[in-house]
C-alpha positions as a printed Julia matrix, in Angstrom:
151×3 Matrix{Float64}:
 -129.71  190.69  26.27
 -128.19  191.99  22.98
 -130.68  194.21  22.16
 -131.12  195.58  25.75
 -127.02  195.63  25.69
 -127.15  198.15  22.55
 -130.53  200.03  23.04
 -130.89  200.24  27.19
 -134.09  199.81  28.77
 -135.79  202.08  31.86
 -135.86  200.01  35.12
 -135.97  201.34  38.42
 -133.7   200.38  41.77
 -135.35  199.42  45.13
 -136.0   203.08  46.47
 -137.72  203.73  43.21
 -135.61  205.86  41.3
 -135.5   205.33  37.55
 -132.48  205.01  35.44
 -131.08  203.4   32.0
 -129.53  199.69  31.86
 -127.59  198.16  29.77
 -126.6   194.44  29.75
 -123.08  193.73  29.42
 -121.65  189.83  29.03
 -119.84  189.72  32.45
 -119.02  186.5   32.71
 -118.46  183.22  30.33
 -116.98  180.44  32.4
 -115.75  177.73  30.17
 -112.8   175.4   30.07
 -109.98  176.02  27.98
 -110.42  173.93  24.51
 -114.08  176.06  24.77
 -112.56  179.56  25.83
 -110.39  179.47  22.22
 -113.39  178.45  20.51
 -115.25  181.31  21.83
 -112.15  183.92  22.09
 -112.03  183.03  17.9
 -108.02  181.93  18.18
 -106.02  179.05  17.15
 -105.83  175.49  19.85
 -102.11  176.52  20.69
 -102.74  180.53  21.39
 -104.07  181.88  24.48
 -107.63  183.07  24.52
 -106.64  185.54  27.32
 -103.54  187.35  25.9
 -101.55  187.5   22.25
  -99.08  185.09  23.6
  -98.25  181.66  21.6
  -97.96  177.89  23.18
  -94.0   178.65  22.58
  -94.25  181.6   24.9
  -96.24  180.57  27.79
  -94.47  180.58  31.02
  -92.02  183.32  29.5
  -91.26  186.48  31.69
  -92.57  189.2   29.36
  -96.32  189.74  29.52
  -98.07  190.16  26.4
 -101.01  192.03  25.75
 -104.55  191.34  26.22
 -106.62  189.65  23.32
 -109.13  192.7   23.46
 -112.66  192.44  21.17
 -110.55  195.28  18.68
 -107.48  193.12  18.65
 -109.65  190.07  17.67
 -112.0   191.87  14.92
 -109.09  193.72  13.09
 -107.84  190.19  12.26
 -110.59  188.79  11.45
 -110.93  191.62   8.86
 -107.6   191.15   7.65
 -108.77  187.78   7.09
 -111.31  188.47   5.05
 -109.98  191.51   3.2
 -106.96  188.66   2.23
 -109.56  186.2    1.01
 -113.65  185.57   0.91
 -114.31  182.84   3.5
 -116.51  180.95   0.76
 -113.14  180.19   0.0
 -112.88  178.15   2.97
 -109.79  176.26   2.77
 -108.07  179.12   1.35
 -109.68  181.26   4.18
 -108.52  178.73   7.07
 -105.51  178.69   6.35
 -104.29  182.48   5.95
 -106.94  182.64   9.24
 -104.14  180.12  10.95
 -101.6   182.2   10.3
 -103.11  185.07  12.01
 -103.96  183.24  15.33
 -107.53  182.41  14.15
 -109.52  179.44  14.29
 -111.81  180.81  11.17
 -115.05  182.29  13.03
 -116.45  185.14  11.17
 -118.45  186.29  13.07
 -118.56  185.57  16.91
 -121.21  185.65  19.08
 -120.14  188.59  20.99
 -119.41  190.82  17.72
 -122.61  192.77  17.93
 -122.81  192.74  22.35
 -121.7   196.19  23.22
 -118.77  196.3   25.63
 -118.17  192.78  25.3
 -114.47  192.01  25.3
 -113.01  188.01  25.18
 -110.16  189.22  27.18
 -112.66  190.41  30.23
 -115.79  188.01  30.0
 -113.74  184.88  29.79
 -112.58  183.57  33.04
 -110.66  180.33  34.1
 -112.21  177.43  35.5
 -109.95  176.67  38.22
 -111.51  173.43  39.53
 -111.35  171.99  35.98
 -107.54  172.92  35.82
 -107.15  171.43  38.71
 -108.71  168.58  38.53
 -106.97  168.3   34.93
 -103.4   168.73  36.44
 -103.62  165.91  39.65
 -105.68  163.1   37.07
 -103.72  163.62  34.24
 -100.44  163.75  36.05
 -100.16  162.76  39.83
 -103.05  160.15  39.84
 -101.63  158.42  36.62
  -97.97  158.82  38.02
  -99.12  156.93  41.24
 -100.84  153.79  39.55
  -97.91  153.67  37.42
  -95.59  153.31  40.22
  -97.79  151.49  42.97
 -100.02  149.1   40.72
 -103.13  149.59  39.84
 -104.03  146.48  42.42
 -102.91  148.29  45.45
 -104.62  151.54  44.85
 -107.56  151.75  46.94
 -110.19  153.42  44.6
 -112.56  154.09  47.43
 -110.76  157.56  47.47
């Protein structure tokens, strides 16, 4: 899909008529701990935008994390230190937002973005939110005796 992303390839539609495709990575449905791994950024940073764990839920809207946003720090990375240094390399990635990737999958998939092909899994955060909070909150308070787990 790479290649045929970069170099296009002759198909034809259903009446017949020939024309150039490309492949572009639409979609990458993952949850979140996976969607910073992929969008190359730090566990507390969001894969979608520039914005921090201190600044989530704040009014201003911050910027997407677009593919040239992403690779310019990684190069600053590197241009700081050689990431056979590794440590080294970590940490000055850290302090850019980076989780250390050098090179991600997507870096060579034309028109391939983080900010666009990554979506969120709704049904995970969901079902995240009421286990982790309103299911917990309930045996605390009721017993986990009189719960009826058939549910």
């Amino acid at each position: 899909l790479k290649t045929a992303a970069r170099l296009r390839f002759m198909t034809s539609d259903p009446v017949g008529n020939l024309c150039y495709c490309y492949t572009p990575l639409a979609a990458y449905v993952a949850d979140t701990p996976e969607q910073t791994l992929v969008a190359c950024v730090g566990s507390k940073t969001s894969p979608f935008t520039t914005a921090t764990s201190k600044q989530f839920g704040g009014p201003v809207r911050h910027n997407s994390r677009t593919r040239s946003h992403t690779l310019l720090a990684i190069c600053k990375a590197m241009h700081q230190c050689s990431p056979k240094d590794f440590e080294k390399f970590v940490k000055y990635a850290k302090a850019l937002l980076l989780n250390g990737v050098v090179k991600p999958f997507w870096f060579q998939w034309l028109l391939s973005c983080p900010s666009i092909f990554l979506h969120v899994e709704p049904l995970h955060h969901i079902h995240c939110f009421t286990w982790g909070h309103n299911v917990k909150w309930w045996i605390a308070v009721i017993t986990e005796s009189k719960i009826d787990f058939r549910f």
